[in-house]
C-alpha positions in Angstrom: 250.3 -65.6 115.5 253.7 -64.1 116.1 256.5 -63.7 114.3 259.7 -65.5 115.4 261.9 -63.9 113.4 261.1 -60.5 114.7 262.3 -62.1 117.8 262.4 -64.6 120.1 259.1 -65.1 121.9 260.5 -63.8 125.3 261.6 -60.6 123.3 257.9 -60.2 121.7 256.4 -60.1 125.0 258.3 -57.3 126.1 257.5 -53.7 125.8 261.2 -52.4 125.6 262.1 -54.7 122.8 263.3 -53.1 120.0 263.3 -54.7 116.5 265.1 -54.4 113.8 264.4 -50.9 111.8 263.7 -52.8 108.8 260.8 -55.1 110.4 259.7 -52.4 112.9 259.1 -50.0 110.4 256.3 -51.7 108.2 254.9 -52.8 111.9 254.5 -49.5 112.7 253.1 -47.9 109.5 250.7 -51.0 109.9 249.7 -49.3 113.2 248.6 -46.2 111.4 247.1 -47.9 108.4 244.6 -49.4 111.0 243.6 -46.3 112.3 244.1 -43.6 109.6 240.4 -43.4 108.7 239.0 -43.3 111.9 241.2 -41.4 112.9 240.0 -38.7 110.5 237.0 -38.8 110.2 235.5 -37.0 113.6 236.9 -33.7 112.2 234.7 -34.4 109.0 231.6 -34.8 110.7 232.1 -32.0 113.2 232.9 -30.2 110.5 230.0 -30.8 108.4 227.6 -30.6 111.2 228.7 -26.9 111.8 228.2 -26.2 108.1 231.9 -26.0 106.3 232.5 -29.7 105.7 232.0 -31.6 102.4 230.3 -29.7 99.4 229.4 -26.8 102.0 230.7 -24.4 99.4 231.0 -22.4 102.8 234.2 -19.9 102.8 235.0 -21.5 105.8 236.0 -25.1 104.1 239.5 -24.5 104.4 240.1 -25.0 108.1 238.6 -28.7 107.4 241.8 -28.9 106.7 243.6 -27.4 109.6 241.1 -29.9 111.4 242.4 -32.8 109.7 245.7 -31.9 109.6 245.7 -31.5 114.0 243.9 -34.6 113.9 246.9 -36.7 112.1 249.1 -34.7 114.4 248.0 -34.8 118.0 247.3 -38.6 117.2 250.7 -39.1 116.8 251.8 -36.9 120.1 249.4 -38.4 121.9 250.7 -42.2 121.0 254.0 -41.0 121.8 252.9 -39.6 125.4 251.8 -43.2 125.9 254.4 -45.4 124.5 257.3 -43.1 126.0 255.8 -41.6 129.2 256.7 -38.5 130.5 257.0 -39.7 134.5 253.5 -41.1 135.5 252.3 -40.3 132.3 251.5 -42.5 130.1 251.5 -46.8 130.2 254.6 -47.3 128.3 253.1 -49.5 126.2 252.3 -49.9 122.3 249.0 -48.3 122.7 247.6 -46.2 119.9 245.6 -43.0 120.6 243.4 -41.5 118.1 240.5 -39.1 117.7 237.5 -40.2 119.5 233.9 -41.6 118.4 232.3 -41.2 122.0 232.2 -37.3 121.5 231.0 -37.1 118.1 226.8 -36.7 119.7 228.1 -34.5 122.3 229.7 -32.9 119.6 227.3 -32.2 116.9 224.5 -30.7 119.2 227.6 -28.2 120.2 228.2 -27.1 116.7 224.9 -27.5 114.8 224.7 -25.0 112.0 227.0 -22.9 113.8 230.2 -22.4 111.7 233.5 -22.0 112.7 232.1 -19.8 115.3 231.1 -22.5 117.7 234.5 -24.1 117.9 236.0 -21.7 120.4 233.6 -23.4 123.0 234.1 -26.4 121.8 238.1 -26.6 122.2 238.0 -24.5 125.3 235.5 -27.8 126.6 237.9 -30.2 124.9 240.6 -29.0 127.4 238.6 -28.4 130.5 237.4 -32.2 129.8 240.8 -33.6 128.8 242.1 -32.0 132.7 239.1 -33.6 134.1 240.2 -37.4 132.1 243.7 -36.8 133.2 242.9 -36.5 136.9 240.6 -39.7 137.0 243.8 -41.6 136.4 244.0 -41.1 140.3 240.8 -42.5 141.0 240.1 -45.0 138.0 240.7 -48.1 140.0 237.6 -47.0 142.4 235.1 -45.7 140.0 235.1 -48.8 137.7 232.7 -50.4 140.0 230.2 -47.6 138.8 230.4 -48.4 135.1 230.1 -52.2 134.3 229.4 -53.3 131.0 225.6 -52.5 131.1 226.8 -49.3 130.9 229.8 -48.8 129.0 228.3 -51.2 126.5 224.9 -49.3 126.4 227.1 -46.0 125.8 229.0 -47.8 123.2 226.1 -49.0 121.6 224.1 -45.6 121.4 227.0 -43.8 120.1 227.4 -46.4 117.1 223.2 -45.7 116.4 223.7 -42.0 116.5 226.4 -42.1 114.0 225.2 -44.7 111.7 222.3 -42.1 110.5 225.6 -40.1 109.7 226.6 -42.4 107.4 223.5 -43.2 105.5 223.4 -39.6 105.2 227.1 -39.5 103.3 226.4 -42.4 101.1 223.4 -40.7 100.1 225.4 -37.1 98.9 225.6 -35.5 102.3 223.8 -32.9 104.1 224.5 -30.1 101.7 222.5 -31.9 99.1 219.7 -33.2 101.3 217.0 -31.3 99.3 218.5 -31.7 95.7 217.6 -34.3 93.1 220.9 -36.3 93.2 220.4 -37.0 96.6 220.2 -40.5 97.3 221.0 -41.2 93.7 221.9 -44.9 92.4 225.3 -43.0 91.3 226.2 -41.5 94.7 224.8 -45.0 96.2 227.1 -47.2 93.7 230.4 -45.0 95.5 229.5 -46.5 99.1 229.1 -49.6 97.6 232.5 -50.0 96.2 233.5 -49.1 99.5 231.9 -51.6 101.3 232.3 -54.4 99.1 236.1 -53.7 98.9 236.2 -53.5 102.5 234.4 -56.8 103.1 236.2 -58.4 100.3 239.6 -58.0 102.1 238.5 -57.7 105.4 237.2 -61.4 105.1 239.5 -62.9 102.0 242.8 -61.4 103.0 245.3 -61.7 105.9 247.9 -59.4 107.1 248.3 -55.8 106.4 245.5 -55.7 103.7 243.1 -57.2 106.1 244.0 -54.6 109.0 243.8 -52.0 106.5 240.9 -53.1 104.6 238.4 -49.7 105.3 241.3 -47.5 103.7 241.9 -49.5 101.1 238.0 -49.4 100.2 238.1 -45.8 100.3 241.2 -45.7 98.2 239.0 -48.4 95.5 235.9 -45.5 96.2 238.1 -42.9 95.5 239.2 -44.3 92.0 235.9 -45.2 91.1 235.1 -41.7 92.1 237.6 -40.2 89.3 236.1 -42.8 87.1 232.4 -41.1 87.3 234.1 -37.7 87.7 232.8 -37.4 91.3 236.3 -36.1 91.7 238.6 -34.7 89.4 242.5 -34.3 88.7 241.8 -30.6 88.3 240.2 -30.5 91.7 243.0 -32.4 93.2 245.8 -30.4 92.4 244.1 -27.6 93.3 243.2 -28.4 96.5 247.4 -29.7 96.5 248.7 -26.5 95.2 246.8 -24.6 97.8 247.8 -26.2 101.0 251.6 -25.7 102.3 253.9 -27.8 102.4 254.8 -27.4 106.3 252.5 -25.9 109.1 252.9 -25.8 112.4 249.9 -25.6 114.8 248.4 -22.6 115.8 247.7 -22.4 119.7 243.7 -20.8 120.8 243.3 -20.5 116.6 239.8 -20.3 117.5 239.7 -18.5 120.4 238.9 -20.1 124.3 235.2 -19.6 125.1 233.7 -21.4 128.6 230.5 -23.4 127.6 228.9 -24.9 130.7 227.0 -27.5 127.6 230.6 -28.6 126.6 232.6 -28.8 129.7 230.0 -31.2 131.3 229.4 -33.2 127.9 233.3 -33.7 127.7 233.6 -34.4 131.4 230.8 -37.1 131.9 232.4 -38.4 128.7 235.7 -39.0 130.5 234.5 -41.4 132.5 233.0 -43.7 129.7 236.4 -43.0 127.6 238.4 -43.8 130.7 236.8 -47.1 131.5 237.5 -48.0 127.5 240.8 -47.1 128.3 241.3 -49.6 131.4 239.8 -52.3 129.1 242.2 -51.5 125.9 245.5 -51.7 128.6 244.2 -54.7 129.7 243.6 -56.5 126.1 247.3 -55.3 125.3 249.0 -57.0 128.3 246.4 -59.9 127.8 247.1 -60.1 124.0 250.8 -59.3 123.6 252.2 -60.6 127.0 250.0 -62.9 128.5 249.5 -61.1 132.2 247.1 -58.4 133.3 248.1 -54.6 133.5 249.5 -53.0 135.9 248.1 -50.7 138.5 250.5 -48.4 137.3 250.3 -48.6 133.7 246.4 -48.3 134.1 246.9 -44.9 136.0 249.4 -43.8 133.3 247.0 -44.6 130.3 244.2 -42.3 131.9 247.0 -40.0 132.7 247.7 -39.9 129.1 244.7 -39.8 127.6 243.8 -36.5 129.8 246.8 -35.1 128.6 246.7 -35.8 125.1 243.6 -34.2 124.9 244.1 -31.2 126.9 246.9 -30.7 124.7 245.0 -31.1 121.0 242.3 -28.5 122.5 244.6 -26.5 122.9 246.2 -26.1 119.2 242.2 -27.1 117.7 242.7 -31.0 117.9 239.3 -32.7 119.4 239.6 -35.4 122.6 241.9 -38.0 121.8 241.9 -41.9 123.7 242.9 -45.6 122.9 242.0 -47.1 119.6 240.8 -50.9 120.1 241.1 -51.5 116.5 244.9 -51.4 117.6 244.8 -53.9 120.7 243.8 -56.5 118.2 246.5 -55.9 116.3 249.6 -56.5 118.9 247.4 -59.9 119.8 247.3 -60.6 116.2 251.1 -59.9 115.5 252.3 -60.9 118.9 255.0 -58.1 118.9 254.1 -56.2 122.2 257.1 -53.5 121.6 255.8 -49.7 122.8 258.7 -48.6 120.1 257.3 -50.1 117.4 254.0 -48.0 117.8 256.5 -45.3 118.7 257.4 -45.3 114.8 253.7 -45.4 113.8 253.3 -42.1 116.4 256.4 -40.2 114.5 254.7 -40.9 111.1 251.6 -39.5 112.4 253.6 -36.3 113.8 254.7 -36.2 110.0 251.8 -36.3 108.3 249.9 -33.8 111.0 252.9 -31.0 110.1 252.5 -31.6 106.4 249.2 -29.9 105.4 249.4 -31.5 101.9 248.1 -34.5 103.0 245.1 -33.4 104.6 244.2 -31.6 101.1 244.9 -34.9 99.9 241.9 -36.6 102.2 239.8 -33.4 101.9 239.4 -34.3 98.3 237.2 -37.5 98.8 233.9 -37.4 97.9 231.5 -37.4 100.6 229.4 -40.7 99.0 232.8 -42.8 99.2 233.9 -42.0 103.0 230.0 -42.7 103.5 230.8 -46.1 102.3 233.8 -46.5 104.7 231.8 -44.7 107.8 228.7 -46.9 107.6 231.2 -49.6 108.1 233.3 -48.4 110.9 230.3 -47.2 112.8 228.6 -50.5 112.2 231.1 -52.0 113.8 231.1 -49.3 116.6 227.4 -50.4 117.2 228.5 -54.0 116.9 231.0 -53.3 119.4 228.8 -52.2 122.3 226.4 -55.3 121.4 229.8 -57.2 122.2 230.2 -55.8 125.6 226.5 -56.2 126.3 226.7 -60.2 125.9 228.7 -60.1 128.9 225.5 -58.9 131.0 223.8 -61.5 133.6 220.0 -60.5 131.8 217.9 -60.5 134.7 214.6 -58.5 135.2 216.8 -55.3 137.3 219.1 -55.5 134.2 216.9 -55.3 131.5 214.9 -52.8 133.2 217.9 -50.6 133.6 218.9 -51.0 130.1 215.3 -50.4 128.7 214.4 -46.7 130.3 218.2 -46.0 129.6 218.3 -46.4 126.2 214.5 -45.7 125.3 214.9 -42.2 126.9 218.8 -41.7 125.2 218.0 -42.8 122.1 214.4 -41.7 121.7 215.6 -38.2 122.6 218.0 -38.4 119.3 215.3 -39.3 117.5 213.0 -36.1 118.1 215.4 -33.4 119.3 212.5 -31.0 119.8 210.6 -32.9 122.5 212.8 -30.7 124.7 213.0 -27.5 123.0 212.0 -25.3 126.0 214.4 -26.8 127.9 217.4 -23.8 128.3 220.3 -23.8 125.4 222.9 -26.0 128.2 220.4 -28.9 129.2 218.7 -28.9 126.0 222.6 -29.6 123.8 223.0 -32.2 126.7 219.6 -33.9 126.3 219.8 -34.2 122.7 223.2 -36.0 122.6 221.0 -39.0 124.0 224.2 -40.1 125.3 224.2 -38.4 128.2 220.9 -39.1 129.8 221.3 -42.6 128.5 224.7 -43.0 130.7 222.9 -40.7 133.3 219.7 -42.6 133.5 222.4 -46.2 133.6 224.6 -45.6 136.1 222.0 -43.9 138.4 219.9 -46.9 138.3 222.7 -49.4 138.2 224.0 -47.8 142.0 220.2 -47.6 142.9 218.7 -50.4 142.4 219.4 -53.2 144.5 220.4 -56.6 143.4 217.9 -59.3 142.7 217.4 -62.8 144.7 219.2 -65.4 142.6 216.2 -67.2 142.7 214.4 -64.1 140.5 217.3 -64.3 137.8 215.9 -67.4 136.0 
């Protein structure tokens, strides 16, 4: 419900309105509280797929930080590309970008094992990919026909399974410890616990900025019940403080610009998907906050921005960056549609992104207590495609479509080496599961022709 006092109810509805600093402050911070997490947490898992994340003991750790840290920042540059604009760029409105899910099983096949060293071709496809989003904006409007919600909820649904396995796997002490006796421990278990319950407990019981917050909070009840196990100690904390500066600025090609022909079509055919989320994120903003359906305009400037925001985090070792949804429901649920509010929220990011001290901060969770938060926010991930999937007519060509589709996707997670000999670029591609998954969808959804009404009952 919204706030009269912030404004009147004309003045909510309108992007240019600008609070008062003392209200549109908290309203922004409440912005990033919502997204901080998830935000975060795609740099973790890419960085513990490629062997240097939590409890890797590799001597690469360190630039989890640097990861991290350009994730807080190119968030925040990337919100303020939308909510400002730079000419056709960007929707001027109080959308929130963030690091993305959808990549994360492109991702992982990319880096597997592979250290630091895999990263040049992965940022080099992060900008190739982020060109291709950018230009879509020109074409958006006619390809949406292409990807209905059979599709872009199957995707959204497969990327959810892939990553919930990640999240058993944290709970349970991580990947580093697969093969030791504490994995899977009731001690590493009771950590993701706390999490969860926490989570739920607010999430369900509280209102307001607890409730939007709820998964960070969880982690932040983990986290203490961490030090109260001695998962994590204050000796390892202010180490891991004293180490990191206290200012950075980003380093441009840090890890070098390598063509992989794996990455630029992963992070291409992604684009579409991520674009299409996009459209639907503008919309629930305008729908939410104002009451009227988005713009041609503002649509073309949201993809516009998107591209460009992650063109520009490849660049300086920041991974593909679009919309957060967790935020749409937010300006419905406050009813303040300003783009400067979420402006605020995008300078606090910017902050915290050029301030390497609070990445060391976050690098010191223990990897059972962000499992706890993870198995929540990619349940919900999961739970999210499922949502988009209700709005399916399920008729015989439908459920066909969706059963080879997801069968062949997620079956091909499952058992990566079913298509070993396949060479290195379509065998990464085949074991995201994503990609033949959407593949296999849209093909069959242009294909396929339409069933007689009377065969739909």
């Amino acid at each position: 419900m919204a706030d009269t006092s912030i404004g009147t109810p004309e003045q909510l509805r309108d992007p240019d309105y600008t609070p008062a600093l003392h209200k549109a402050v908290p309203l922004g911070i409440q912005h990033v509280l919502a997204m901080f997490v998830s935000n975060v947490t795609p740099a973790i898992i890419v960085a513990g797929a490629a062997g240097f994340g939590f409890g890797s003991n590799s001597p690469d750790f360190p630039e989890l930080l640097y990861l991290i840290q350009m994730s807080m920042l190119f968030a925040g540059v990337a919100t303020l590309i939308q909510t400002v604009g730079v000419g056709p760029v960007g929707a001027k409105l109080p959308i929130v970008q963030g690091t993305s899910f959808a990549f994360i099983p492109i991702l992982i096949p990319l880096v597997a094992g592979k250290g630091v060293d895999a990263l040049s071709a992965v940022f080099a496809g992060v900008i190739v990919g982020g060109i291709f989003h950018g230009a879509l904006g020109l074409i958006i409007g006619r390809i949406r026909f292409a990807l209905p919600p059979l599709v872009t909820g199957l995707v959204v649904l497969m990327i959810g399974l892939y990553l919930v396995k990640v999240g058993i796997q944290y709970a349970a002490g991580g990947i580093p410890a697969y093969d030791k006796p504490e994995y899977g421990s009731l001690l590493n278990w009771s950590a993701a616990i706390v999490v969860i319950a926490v989570t739920l407990l607010l999430k369900f019981f509280t209102r307001g900025m607890l409730s939007v917050s709820a998964v960070l909070v969880g982690i932040l009840a983990g986290y203490l019940y961490g030090l109260a196990v001695g998962m994590v100690t204050f000796d390892s904390i202010g180490t891991s403080w004293d180490r990191a500066a206290a200012f950075a600025l980003p380093v441009p090609f840090k890890y070098g610009f390598e063509l992989s022909t794996a990455a630029i079509i992963g992070f291409c055919m992604m684009s579409f998907v991520s674009a299409v989320e996009t459209v639907g994120d503008v919309s629930g903003i305008t729908k939410g906050g104002a009451g009227r359906e988005a713009t041609d305009t503002e649509i073309e400037g949201a993809t516009f921005a998107d591209g460009v925001g992650s063109a520009l985090a490849g660049v300086f070792g920041g991974l593909p960056n679009t919309s957060f949804s967790q935020n749409v429901g937010l300006v419905a649920m406050t009813g303040v549609m300003s783009r400067h509010v979420v402006t605020i929220g995008a300078i606090f990011l910017i902050v915290c992104g050029l301030v390497p001290k609070v990445g060391a901060v976050v690098r010191t969770i223990p990897i059972e207590v962000l499992g706890g938060g993870v198995i929540v926010m990619f349940g919900m991930v999961a739970a999210a495609g499922a949502r988009m999937l209700a709005d399916v007519n399920w008729n015989r060509r439908n459920m066909v479509i969706f059963a080879i589709s997801l069968s062949v996707g997620f079956g091909l997670q499952l058992d990566p080496k079913a298509v070993q000999y396949l060479p290195e670029t379509l065998r990464i591609m085949a074991t995201s599961g994503l990609l033949p998954a959407a593949l296999i969808a849209i093909v069959l959804n242009l294909a396929l022709p339409e069933e007689l009404e009377e065969d739909e009952a």
